[in-house]
C-alpha positions in Angstrom: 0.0 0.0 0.0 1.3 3.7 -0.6 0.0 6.7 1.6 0.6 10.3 1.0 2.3 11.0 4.7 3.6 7.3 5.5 5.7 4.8 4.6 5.7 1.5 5.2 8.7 -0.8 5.0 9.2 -4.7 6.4 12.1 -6.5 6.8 13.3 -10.0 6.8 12.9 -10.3 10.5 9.2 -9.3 9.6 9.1 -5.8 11.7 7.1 -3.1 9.7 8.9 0.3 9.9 6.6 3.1 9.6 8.0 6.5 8.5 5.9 9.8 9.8 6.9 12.4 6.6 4.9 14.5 5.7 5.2 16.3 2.4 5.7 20.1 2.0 5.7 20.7 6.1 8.7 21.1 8.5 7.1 19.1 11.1 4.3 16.1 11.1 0.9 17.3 12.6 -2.5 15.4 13.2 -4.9 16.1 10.1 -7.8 14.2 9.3 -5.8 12.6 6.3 -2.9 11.6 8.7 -5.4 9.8 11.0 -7.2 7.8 7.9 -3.9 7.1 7.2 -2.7 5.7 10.1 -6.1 3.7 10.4 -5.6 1.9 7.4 -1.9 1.2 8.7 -3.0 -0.6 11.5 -5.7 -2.4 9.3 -2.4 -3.3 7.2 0.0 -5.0 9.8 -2.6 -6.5 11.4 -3.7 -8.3 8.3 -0.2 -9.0 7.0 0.8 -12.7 8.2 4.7 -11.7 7.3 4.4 -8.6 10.1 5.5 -9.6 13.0 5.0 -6.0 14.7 5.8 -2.2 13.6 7.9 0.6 14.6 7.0 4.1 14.0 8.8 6.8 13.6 9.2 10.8 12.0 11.2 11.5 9.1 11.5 15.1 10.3 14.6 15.5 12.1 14.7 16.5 15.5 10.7 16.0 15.5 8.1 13.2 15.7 5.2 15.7 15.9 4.0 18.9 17.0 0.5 17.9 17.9 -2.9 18.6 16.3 -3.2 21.0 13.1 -4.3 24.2 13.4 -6.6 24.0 10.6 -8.1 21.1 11.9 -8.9 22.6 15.3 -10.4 26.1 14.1 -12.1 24.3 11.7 -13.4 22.5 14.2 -14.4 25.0 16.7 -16.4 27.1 13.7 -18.2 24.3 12.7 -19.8 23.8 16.2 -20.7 27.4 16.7 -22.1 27.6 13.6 -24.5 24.8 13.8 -25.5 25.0 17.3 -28.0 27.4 17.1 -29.6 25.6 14.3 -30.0 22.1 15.7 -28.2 22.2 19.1 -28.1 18.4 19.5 -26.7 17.5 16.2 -23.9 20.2 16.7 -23.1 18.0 20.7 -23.1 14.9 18.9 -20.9 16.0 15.9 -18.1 17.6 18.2 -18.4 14.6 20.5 -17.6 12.5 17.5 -15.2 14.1 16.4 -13.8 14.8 19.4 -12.9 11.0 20.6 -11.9 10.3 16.8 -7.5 10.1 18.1 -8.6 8.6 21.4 -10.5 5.5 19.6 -7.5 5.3 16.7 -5.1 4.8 19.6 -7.5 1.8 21.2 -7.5 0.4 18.5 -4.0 0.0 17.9 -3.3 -0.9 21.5 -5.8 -3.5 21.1 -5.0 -4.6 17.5 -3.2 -7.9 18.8 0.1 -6.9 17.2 3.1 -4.9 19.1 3.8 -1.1 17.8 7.5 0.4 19.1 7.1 4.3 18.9 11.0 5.3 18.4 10.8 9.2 19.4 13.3 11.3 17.4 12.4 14.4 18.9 9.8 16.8 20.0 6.6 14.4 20.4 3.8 16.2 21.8 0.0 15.8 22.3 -1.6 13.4 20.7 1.6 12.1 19.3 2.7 11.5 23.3 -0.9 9.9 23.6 -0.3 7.8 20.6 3.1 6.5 22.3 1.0 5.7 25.7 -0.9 3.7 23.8 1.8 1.7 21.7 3.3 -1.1 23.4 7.0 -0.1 23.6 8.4 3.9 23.7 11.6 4.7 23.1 13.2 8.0 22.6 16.2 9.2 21.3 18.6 11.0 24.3 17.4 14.3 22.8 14.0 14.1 22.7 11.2 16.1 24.2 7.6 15.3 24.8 4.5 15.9 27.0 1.0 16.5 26.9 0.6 20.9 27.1 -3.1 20.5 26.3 -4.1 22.3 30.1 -2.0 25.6 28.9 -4.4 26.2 25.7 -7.6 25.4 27.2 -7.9 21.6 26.7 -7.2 18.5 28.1 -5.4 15.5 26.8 -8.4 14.0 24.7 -6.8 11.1 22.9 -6.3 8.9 26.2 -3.7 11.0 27.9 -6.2 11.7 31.4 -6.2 7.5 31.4 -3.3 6.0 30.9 -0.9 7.7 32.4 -2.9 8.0 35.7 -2.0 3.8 35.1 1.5 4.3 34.2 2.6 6.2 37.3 1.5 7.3 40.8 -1.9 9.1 41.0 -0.6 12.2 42.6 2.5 12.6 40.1 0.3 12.1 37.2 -2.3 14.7 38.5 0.9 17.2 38.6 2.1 16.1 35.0 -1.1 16.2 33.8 -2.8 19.9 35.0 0.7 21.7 34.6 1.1 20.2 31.1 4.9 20.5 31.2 7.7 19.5 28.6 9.4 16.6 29.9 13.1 15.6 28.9 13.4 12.0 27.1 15.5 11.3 31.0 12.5 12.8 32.9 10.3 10.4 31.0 12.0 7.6 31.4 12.1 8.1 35.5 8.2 8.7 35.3 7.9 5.4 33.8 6.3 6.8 30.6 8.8 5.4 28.2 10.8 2.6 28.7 14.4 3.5 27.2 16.5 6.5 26.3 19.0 5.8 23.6 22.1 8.2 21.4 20.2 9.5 18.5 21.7 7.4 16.3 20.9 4.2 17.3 16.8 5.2 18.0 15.5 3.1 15.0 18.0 -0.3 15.7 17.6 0.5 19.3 12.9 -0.2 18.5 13.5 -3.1 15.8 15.8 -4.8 18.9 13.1 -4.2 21.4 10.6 -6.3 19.6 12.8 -8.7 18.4 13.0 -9.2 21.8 9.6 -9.4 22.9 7.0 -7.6 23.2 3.4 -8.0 24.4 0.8 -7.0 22.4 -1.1 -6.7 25.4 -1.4 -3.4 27.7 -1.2 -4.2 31.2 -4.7 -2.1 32.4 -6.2 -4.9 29.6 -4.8 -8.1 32.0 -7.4 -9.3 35.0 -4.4 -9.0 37.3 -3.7 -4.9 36.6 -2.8 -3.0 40.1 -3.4 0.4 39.8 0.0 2.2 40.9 -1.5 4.3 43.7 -4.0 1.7 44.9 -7.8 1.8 44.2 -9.7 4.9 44.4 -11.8 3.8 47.6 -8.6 2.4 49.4 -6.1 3.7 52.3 -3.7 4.4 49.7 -6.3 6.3 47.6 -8.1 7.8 50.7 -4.0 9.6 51.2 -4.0 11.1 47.8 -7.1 12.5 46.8 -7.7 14.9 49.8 -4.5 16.5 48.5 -6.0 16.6 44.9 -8.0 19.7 46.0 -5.0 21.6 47.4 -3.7 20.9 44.2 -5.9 21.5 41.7 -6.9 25.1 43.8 -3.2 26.0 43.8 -2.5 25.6 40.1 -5.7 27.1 39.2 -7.7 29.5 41.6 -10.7 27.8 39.7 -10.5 29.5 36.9 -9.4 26.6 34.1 -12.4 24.5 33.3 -10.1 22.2 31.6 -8.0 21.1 34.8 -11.7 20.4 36.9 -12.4 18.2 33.9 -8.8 16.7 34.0 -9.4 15.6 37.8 -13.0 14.4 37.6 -11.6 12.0 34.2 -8.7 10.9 36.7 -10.9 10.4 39.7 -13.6 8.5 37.5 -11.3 7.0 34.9 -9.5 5.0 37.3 -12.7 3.7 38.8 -13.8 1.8 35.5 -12.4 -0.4 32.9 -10.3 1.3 30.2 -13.1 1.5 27.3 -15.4 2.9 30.2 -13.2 5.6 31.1 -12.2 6.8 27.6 -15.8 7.2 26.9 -15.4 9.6 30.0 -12.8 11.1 29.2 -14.3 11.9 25.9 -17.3 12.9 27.3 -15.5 15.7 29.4 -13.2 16.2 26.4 -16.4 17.7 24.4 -17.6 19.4 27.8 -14.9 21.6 27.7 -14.4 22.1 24.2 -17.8 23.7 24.4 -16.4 26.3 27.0 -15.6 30.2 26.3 -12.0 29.4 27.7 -11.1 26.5 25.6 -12.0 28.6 22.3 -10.2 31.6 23.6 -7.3 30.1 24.8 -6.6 27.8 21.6 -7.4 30.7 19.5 -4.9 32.8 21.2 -2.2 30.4 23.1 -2.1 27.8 20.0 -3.4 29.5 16.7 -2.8 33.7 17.0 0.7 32.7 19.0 2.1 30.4 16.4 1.4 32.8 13.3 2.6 36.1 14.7 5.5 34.2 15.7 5.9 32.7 12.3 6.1 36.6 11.3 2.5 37.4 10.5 3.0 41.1 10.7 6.1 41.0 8.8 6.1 43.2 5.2 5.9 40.3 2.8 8.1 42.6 0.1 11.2 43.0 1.8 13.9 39.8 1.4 14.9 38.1 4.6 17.7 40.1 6.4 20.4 37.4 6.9 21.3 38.7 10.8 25.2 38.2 11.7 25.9 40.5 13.8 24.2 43.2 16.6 25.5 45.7 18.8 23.5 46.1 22.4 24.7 49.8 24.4 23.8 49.4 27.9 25.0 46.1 29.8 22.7 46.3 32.8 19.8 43.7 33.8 18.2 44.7 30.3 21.4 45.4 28.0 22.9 42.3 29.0 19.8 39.9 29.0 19.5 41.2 24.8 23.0 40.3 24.6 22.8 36.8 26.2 19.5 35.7 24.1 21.0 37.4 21.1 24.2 35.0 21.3 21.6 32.4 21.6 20.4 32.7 18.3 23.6 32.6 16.9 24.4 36.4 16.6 27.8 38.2 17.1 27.1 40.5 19.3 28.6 43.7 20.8 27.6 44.4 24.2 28.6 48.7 25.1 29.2 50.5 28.0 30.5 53.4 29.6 32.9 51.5 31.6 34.8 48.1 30.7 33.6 47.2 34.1 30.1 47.2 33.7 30.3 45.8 30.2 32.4 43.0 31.8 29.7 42.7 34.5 26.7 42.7 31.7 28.8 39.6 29.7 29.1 37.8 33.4 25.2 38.2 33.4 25.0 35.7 30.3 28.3 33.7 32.1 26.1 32.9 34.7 23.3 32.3 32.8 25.4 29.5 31.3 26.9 28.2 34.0 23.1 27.3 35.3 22.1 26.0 32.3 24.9 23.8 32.1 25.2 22.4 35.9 21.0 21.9 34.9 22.2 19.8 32.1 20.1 21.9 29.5 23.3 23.2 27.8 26.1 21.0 26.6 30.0 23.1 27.9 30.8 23.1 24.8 27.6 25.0 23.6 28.1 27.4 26.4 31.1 28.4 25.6 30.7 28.9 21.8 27.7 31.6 23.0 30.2 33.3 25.2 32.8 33.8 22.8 30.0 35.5 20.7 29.2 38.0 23.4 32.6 41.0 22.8 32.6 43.1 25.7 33.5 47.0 25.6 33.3 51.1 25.7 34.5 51.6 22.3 31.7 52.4 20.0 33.8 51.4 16.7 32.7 48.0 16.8 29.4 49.1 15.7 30.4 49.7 12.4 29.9 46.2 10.9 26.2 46.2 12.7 23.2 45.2 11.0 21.2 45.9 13.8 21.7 48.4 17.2 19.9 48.2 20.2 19.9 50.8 23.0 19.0 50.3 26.2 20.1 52.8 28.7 17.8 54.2 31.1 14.3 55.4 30.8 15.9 58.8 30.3 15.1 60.8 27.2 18.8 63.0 27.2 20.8 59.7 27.8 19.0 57.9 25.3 19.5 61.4 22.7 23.1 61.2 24.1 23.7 57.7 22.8 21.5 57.8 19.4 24.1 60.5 18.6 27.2 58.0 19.3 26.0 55.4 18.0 24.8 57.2 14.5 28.2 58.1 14.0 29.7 54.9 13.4 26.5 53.0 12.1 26.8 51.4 8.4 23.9 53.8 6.4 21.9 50.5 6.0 21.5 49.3 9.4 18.5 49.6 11.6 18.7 51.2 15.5 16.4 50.0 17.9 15.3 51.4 21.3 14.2 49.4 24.0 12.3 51.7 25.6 9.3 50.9 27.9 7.4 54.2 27.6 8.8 57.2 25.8 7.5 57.6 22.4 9.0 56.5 19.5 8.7 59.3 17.4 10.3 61.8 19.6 13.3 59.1 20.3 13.5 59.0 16.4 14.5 62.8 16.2 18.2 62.3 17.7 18.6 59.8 14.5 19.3 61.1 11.2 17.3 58.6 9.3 14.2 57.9 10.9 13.5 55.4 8.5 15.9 52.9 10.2 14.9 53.9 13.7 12.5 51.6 15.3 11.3 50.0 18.9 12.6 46.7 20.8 10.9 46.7 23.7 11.8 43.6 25.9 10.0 42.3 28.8 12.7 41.2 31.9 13.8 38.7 32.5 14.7 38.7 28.8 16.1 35.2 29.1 12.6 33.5 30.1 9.8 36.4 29.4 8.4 35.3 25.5 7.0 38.5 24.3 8.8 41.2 22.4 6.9 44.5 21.8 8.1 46.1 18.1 7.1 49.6 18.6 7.0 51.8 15.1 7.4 55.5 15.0 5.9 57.9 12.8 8.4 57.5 10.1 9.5 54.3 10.6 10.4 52.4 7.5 9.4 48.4 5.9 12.7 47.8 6.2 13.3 48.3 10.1 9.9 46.3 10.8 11.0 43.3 8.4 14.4 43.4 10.2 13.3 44.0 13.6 10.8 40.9 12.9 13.5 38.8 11.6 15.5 39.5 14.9 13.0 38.3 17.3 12.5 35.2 14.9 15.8 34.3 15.5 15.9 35.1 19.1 12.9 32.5 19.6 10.7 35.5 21.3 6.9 36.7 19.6 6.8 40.0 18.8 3.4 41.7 18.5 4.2 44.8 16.5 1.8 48.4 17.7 2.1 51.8 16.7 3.7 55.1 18.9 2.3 55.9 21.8 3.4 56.8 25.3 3.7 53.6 27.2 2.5 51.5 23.7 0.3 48.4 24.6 2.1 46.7 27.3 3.0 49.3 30.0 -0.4 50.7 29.6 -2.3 47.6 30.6 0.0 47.1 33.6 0.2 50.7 34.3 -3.6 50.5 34.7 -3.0 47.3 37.3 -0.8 48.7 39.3 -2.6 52.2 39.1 -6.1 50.6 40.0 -3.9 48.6 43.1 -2.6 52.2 44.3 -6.5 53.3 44.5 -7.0 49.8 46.5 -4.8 50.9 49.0 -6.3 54.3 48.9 -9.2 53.1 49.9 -8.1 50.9 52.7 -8.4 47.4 51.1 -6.0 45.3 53.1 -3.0 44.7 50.9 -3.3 41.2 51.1 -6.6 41.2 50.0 -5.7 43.6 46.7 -2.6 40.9 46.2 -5.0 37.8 46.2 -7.6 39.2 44.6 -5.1 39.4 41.4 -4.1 35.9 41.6 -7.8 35.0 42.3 -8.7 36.6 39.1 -6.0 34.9 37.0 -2.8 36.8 37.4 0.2 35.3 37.7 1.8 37.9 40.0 -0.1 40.4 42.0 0.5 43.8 41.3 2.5 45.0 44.3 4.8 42.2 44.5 4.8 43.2 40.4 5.5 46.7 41.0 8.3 45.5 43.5 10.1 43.5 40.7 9.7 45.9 38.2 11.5 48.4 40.9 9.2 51.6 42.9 11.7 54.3 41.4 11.0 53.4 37.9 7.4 53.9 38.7 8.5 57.1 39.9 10.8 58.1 36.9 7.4 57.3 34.9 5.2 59.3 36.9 7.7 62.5 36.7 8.3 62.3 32.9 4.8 61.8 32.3 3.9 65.0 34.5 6.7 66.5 32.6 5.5 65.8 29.2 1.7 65.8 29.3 1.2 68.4 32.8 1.0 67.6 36.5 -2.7 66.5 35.9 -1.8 63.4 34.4 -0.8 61.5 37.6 -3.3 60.9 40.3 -1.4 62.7 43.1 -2.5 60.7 45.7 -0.3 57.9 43.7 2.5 60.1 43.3 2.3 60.6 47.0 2.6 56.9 48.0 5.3 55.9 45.1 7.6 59.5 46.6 6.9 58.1 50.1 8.3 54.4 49.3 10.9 55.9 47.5 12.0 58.6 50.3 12.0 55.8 53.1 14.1 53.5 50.5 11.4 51.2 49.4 12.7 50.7 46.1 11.5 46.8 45.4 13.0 43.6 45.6 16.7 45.4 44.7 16.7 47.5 47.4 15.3 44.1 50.1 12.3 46.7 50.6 9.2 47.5 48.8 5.7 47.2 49.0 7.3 43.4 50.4 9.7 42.8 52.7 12.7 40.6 51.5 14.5 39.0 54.8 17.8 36.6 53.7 16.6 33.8 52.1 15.6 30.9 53.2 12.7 33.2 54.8 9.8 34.2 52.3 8.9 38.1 51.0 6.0 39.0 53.2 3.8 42.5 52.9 5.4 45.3 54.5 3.6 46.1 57.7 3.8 49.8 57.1 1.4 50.0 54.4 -2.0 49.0 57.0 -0.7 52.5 58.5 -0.5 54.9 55.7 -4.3 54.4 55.2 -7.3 53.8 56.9 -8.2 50.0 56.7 -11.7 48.9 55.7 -13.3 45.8 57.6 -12.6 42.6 54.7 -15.9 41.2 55.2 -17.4 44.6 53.9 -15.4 44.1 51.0 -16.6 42.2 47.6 -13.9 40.0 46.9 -15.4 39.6 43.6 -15.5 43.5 42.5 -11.9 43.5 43.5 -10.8 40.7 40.7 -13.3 42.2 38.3 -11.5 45.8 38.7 -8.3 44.1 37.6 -9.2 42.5 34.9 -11.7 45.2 33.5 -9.6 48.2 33.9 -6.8 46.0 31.5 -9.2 44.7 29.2 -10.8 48.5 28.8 -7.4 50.5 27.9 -6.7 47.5 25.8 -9.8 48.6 24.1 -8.4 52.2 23.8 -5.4 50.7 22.4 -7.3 49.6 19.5 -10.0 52.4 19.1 -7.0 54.7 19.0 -5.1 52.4 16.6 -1.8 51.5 18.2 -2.9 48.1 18.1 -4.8 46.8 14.8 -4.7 43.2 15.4 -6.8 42.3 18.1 -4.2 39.1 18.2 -1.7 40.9 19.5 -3.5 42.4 22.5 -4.4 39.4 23.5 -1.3 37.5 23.3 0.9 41.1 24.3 -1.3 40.9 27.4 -0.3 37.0 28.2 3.0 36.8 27.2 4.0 40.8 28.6 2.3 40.6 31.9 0.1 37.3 31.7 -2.5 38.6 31.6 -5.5 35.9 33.1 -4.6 33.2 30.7 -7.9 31.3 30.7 -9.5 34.2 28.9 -7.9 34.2 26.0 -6.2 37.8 26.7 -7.7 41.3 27.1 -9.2 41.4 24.2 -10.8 38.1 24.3 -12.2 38.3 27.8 -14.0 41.2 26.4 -15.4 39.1 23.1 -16.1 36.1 25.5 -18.7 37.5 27.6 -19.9 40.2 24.5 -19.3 43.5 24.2 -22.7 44.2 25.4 -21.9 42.4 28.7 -18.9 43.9 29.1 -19.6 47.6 28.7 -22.7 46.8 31.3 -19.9 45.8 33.6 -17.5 48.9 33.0 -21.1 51.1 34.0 -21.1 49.3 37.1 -17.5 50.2 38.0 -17.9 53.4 37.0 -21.1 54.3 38.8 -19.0 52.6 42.0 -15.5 53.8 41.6 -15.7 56.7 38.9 -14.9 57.7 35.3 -11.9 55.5 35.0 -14.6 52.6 34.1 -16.5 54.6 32.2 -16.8 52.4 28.4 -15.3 54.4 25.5 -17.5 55.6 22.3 -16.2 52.4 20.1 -17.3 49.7 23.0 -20.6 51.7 22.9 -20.9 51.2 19.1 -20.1 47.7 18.9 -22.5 47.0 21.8 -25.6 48.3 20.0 -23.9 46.4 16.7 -24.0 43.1 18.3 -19.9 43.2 16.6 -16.8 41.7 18.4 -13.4 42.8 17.9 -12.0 40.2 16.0 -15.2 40.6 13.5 -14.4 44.1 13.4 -10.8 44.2 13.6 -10.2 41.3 11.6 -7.0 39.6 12.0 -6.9 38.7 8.4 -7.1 41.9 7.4 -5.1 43.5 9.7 -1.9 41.3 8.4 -3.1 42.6 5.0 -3.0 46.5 6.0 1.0 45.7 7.5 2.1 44.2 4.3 
């Protein structure tokens, strides 16, 4: 038999080796073609006498597969909601169909009577992990990566992953594996007792043939009369120890907000109290419960489809060739300068890393030194690799070795005259044709631009710290920014791994303004006299990953200050609430710089002691009684006062996709994930419920919450942003 995205090969020993390759894509992904596919392959070595058994395997190197298509999911998704409100049933039982289409294909292939090998070469994620589960031997090369990351886009593992891993491995461990959805090293796996060797590279394919020339049963153990389960029956002393803990577990992880990790627990908690064709039907049961929910279709659209294509350079001018990056130049090695540098070196990029001193450009290059060193006692850098990205990072003062630069980027401080004062250097020596980049947080672009003498080339980098680990990069474009600085600013962040979202000038772009409003609306909290703990939880409550006092702490008090001062300077003492400005000079005054200075809105005692809430901030203002406080209002101020000046962003055109406002406001300042983003928390609940909402706030806590003129319009519309602001079209207008 031939097939479009297989191969299938037997050798004189009888083992069939099937080859994952699919045509015209750099990695294999689940379509409905590959799954017919793989159908009929089973059909094949189970009714071939010669086949003994099968191993499967990717012909993409360094990847098995990537998980389910994109296509496939949104297709799915806008088929349901638009059929449900013709014939509601019909549209349930479609989904649900389709839904446990993988989880059945991988029964039946466990069950087929003959033994499959899965030889991972790589990244194997999904329903590609769930297939292995379901194979009767797993082996992975030494590099390989896999998991099941459904929980962080909104699902859960639908194709048998809630089942048989709960079977595979203690209860509790599998809970953890299972609601954090994290990427697990081929050595990590192996210790979980999800695969059963770990082999060089090289030998991956031998390494599965040798395995079931060996032996092995055709027959899963949960399928035996004599399967124990790990952790003991549910209604046992052994079960009765773990699933009080579940609870803890599942609140800690979640605050209740994730639909999908309740459903992961109940298909645990059920799954393991029935046989395994019982509990898939569970499991798919739930699966199509929660594929019906506003966060699964938020979060897939944003997390899964809007993440991968801005990152694949949806915003990018399609007319301008690929700028073949060599070599960078950073001026400024502090926390920021020298984070650019280190994931700059990363990506393969000689880079120049400037400062005033050659000691604090040596102690910007021992950032990325250390950096390494971590990596490498973690055993997620090879010596060898470390060192290569070192020798790529040049140290000095001497601005010279910016003239072979394709690409400068400042960052000094938030200062507008030492910013001017290094445009100036740095345009001296800087080939015509190369781009400058500011990493500024809030000054405008435009006015930056004016130091430059081509503003063409002159464009923003804004990074989000800690470089090394934060995902989002904010491309800022000035009034007379140019194609080619957008293409090559785009083509940086590609190669530095990041997604950019890319936004027009304005003071404080898209990011800062959203988490200027959270840490604004917190300063009114305290105003007000809501115990700090109370304003802290409330923003984790409502989704956030870090409340925005401890936030406001890392981010460091005087550079709330320095933001406050220039933006009095530059748009009039009105600007700033001075009741804020009072608290943020007080902090400062006393020393309370943040986490830098030991003392901020926290505490920050020698470690191992915890950060706890400075006791001085119940005295600066009257404290209301908690139980006269709605704990509820509270997480809806957060979330609302984001969601509405992401709203302005977009009326006022310094965003145009709404894509990137929702995944700026995850990946900049994560922004509650389960939503979808700011702009998709507004869309979930309708733009009618959501301006009735921001009338409630305002008629509570005042014109801050009133809902601008465009929200209005849409409301009475019946519109949503992503119908009027169509993605589509906005990656049209950029190119």
């Amino acid at each position: 038999m031939t097939y479009e995205n297989f191969t299938v090969e037997t050798d004189a020993d009888g083992i069939a080796l099937v080859t994952w390759d699919m045509p015209g894509r750099s990695m294999n992904v689940f379509t409905d073609e590959a799954m017919t596919e793989m159908d009929r392959i089973i059909d094949q070595v189970v009714a071939d006498a010669a086949i003994t058994g099968a191993v499967v395997t990717s012909g993409k190197k360094g990847s098995f597969t990537g998980g389910a298509d994109l296509k496939t999911i949104s297709a799915m998704f806008e088929n349901f909601h638009a059929e449900i409100d013709q014939n509601r049933e019909a549209a349930i039982a479609t989904l649900f169909d389709k839904a446990g289409r993988m989880s059945w294909l991988w029964r039946k292939l466990e069950t087929c009577g003959k033994p499959f090998v899965l030889a991972i070469n790589g990244t194997c994620m999904g329903g590609g992990f769930e297939m292995a589960l379901a194979s009767h031997g797993r082996i992975a090369a030494r590099s390989a990566k896999m998991g099941l990351p459904e929980v962080k886009v909104g699902i859960l593992p639908g194709a048998g992953g809630t089942q048989r891993v709960p079977r595979m491995m203690d209860t509790q461990g599998a809970l953890q594996m299972l609601m954090k959805g994290a990427t697990l090293s081929a050595d990590e796996a192996l210790k979980m007792g999800l695969i059963d060797a770990v082999v060089d590279d090289a030998e991956l394919v031998d390494a599965a043939r040798a395995m079931l020339k060996k032996g092995v049963s055709p027959v899963k153990p949960w399928d035996e009369d004599r399967f124990k389960l790990p952790s003991g029956p549910v209604y046992s002393p052994a079960g009765a120890k773990v699933w009080p803990a579940v609870a803890s577990l599942y609140r800690k992880e979640t605050n209740d907000n994730y639909p999908s990790a309740k459903a992961i627990v109940k298909c645990v908690y059920e799954g393991l109290l029935l046989p395994m064709d019982t509990a898939l039907k569970v499991e798919q049961r739930y699966f199509t419960e929660v594929l019906r929910s506003t966060e699964a279709r938020m979060m897939i659209r944003s997390l899964f489809v809007s993440s991968q294509a801005l990152a694949k350079g949806a915003r990018r001018p399609k007319d301008i060739a690929p700028s073949e990056l060599k070599k960078i130049g950073v001026v400024g090695a502090g926390f920021m300068g020298a984070g650019i540098a280190y994931v700059a070196a990363m990506g393969g990029l000689e880079v120049v890393l400037i400062d005033q001193e050659q000691a604090a450009a040596d102690k910007g290059k021992a950032h990325s030194q250390k950096l390494v060193e971590g990596a490498v006692a973690k055993g997620r850098m090879a010596q060898a690799k470390g060192e290569a990205l070192l020798s790529r990072i040049t140290a000095t003062t001497d601005y010279g070795h910016l003239a072979d630069a394709q690409l400068v980027i400042e960052a000094v401080f938030e200062d507008r005259d030492v910013k001017a004062e290094v445009t100036r250097k740095v345009a001296e020596v800087l080939p015509a044709d190369a781009i400058y980049a500011s990493n500024t947080s809030t000054i405008p672009i435009t006015s930056l631009a004016e130091t430059f003498p081509d503003q063409g080339r002159f464009i923003g980098i804004h990074f989000f710290s800690p470089v090394d680990r934060m995902q989002l990069t904010e491309v800022i474009l000035g009034a007379n920014t140019g194609d080619k600085a957008l293409a090559v600013a785009l083509d940086f962040v590609r190669v530095i791994k990041k997604t950019p979202i890319v936004v027009n000038d304005s003071r404080g772009f898209f990011a800062n303004r959203c988490v200027l409003r959270y840490m604004n609306e917190a300063y009114d909290m305290l105003v007000e006299g809501v115990p700090p703990a109370m304003i802290e939880n409330a923003a984790k409550f409502a989704g956030m990953p870090v409340g925005p006092l401890a936030l406001n702490d890392e981010t460091a008090v005087d550079l709330s200050q320095k933001i406050m001062k220039a933006t009095m300077r530059d748009m009039g003492e009105d600007a700033v609430d001075p009741r804020h400005f009072k608290l943020i000079e007080t902090m400062v005054g006393d020393g309370r710089l943040g986490r830098k200075a030991g003392k901020g809105f926290y505490d920050y005692p020698e470690k191992p002691a915890k950060k706890k809430l400075w006791p001085g901030l119940k005295e600066m203002f009257d404290q209301k009684d908690p139980d006269g406080i709605d704990f509820e209002e509270l997480k809806q101020r957060f979330l609302v006062t984001m969601a509405l000046e992401a709203a302005r962003t977009m009326a006022e055109g310094v965003v145009v996709d709404p894509r990137e406002a929702d995944i700026g406001s995850i990946f900049g300042f994560g922004f509650a994930p389960y939503t979808g983003g700011t702009i998709s928390y507004i869309d979930g609940m309708g733009v009618k419920t959501f301006v009735a909402l921001c009338e409630k706030l305002e008629a509570r806590f005042g014109e801050r919450f009133a809902p601008i003129p465009l929200l209005r319009e849409m409301a009475e519309k019946g519109e949503t942003f992503y119908q009027r602001f169509d993605p589509a079209g906005a990656s049209a207008r950029a190119a």
